[in-house]
C-alpha positions as CSV (number, residue, x, y, z in Angstrom):
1,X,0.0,0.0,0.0
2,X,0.9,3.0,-0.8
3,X,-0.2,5.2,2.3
4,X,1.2,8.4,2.7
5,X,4.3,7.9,0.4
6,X,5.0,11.0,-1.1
7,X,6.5,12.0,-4.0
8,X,5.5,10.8,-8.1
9,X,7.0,7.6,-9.5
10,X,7.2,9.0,-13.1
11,X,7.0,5.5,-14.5
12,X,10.4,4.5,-13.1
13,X,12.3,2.8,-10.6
14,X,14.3,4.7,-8.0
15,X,17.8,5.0,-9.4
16,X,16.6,6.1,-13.0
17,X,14.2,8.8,-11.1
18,X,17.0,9.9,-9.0
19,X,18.9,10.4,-12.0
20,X,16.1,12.0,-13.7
21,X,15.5,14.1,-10.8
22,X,19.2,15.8,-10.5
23,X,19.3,15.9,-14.7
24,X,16.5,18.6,-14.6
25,X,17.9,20.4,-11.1
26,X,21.3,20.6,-13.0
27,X,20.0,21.5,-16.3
28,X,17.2,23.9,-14.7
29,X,20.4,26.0,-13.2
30,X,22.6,26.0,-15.4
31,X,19.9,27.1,-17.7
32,X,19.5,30.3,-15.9
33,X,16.4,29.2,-14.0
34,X,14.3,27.9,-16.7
35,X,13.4,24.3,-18.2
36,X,10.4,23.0,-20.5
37,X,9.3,19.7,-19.4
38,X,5.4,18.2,-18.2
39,X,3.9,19.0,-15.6
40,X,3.9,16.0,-13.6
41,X,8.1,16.1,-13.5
42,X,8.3,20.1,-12.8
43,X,5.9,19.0,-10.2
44,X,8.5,16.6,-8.9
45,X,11.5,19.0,-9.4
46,X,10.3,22.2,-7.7
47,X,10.9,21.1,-4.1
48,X,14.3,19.5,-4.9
49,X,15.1,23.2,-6.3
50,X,13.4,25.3,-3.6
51,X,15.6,23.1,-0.6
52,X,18.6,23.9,-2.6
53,X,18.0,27.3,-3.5
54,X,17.5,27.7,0.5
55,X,20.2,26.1,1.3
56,X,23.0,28.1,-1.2
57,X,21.6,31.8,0.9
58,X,24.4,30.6,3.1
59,X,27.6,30.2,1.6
60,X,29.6,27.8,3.8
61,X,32.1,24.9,2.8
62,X,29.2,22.1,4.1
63,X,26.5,23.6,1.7
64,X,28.6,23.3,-1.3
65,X,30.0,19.9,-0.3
66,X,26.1,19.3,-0.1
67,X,25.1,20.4,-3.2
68,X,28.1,19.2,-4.8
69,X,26.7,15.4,-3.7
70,X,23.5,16.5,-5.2
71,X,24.3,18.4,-8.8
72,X,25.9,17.1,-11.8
73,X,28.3,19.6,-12.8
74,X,30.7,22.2,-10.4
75,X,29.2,24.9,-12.7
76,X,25.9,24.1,-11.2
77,X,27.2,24.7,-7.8
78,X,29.1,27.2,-8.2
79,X,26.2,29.6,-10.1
80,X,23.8,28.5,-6.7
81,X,26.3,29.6,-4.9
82,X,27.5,33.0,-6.1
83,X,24.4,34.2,-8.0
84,X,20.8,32.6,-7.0
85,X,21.4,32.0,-3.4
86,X,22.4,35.3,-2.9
87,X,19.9,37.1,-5.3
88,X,17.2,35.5,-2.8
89,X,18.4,36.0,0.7
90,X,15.9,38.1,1.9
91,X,12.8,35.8,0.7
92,X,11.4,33.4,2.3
93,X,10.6,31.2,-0.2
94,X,8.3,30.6,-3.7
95,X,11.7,31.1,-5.5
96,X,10.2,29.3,-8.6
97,X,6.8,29.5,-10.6
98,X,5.2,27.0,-13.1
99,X,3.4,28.1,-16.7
100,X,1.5,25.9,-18.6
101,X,2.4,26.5,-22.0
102,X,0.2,23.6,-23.7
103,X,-0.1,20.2,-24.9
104,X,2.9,18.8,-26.2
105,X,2.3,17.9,-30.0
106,X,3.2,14.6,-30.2
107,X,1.5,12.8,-26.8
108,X,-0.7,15.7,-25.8
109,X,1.0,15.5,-22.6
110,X,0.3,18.5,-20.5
111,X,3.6,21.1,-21.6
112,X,4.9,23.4,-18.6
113,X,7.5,26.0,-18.2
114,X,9.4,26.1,-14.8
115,X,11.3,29.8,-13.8
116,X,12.7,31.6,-10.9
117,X,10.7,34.6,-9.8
């Protein structure tokens, strides 16, 4: 049963979703805040990104060692650290939005557009 397990499976085991998981957190900051993908898996992202956006406010040798675990590249890590965390230490939170854009043409899956604020 499945009884208040959170999170989506996205038609995957957990390794591959894992993986899946940190490929769109990696490429959604090095991509200055922004990634196209469906809804369901911007769904899935956006708390990954908030808790490490949170996280890089404070720029001390534990975060990045942190966040380098998490994030593919040291570009990655290195932008959260020197220009999001900081351009967002006075909010609380909500650091990203998501904007339907459509269906996607081939699958009509349900298109979506994940930014920073």
């Amino acid at each position: 049963m499945r009884h208040q397990k959170s999170g989506k499976k996205l038609g995957r085991t957990r390794d591959p979703r894992k993986a899946l998981l940190r490929s769109l957190a990696t490429s959604f900051v090095l991509n200055n805040g922004k990634i196209k993908t469906t809804k369901t898996k911007a769904q899935a992202v956006r708390p990954i990104i908030e808790k490490y956006i949170t996280a890089s406010k404070k720029n001390e040798l534990a975060v990045k060692r942190n966040l380098e675990k998490y994030f593919y590249t040291g570009k990655a890590v290195k932008k959260l650290l020197e220009e999001i965390g900081p351009k967002y230490k006075d909010r609380k939170g909500g650091y990203t939005r998501i904007i339907k854009i459509g269906p996607r043409s081939g699958d009509q899956a349900q298109m979506v557009s994940l930014e920073l604020v």
